[in-house]
N, C-alpha and C positions, 0 to 999 in steps of 0.2 A: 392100371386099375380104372375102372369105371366110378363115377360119381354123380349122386344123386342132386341137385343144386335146386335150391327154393328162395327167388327173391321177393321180397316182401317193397315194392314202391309205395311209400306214400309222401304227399304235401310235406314241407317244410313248414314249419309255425308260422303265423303271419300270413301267408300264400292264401286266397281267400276259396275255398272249396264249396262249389254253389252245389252239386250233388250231394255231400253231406247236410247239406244245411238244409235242402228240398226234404230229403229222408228224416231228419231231425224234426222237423216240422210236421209232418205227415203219421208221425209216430204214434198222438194222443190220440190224432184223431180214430188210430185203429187199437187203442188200449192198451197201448205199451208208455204209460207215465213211466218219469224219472229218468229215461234215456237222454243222455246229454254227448257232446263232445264227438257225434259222429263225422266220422271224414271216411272218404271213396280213394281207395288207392290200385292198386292193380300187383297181380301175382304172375311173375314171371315163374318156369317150370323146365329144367331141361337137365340134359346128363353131357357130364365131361368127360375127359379121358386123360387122366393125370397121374404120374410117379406114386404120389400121398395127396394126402388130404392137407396140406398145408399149400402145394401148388394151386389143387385145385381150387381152395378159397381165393388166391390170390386170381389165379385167373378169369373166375368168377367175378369179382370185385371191378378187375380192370376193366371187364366187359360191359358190368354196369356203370361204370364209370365213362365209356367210350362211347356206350350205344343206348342201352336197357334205358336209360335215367336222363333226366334234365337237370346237371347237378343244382341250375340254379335257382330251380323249383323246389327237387323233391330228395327225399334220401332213400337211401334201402338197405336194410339189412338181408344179409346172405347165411344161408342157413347151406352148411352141404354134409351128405354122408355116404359112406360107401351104398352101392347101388344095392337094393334090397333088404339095408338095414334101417327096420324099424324105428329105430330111437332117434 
């Protein structure tokens, strides 16, 4: 089966993110008050080819874990669904 795989990279807490903090600043001055906490992370996007969806999380995972990620920077959550399902 094919699978749909969405990794979500961002900063770890503490890890200092000078592109959110540029964007956070920048905000009032274009009339967006009240935005707080922004941080810039990156969306990894791609399809696998796994038995179920429990492999394919796992393979997905390892990947980020081996390549996708800097574990000592940043974390990611993996999102994956069969290939063409919405939800």
């Amino acid at each position: 089966m094919e699978f749909d795989v969405l990794v979500d990279v961002r900063l770890r807490g503490g890890i200092a993110d000078p592109a959110g903090a540029t964007i956070e600043r920048a905000l009032p001055a274009l009339g967006f008050d009240g935005v707080s906490g922004v941080s810039v992370g990156k969306t990894v996007r791609f399809t696998i080819t796994a038995v179920d969806v429990g492999e394919a999380t796992t393979l997905a995972e390892d990947l980020c874990a081996s390549f996708l990620t800097n574990p000592v920077i940043e974390d990611a959550s993996v999102s994956v669904s069969p290939v063409g399902d919405s939800a």
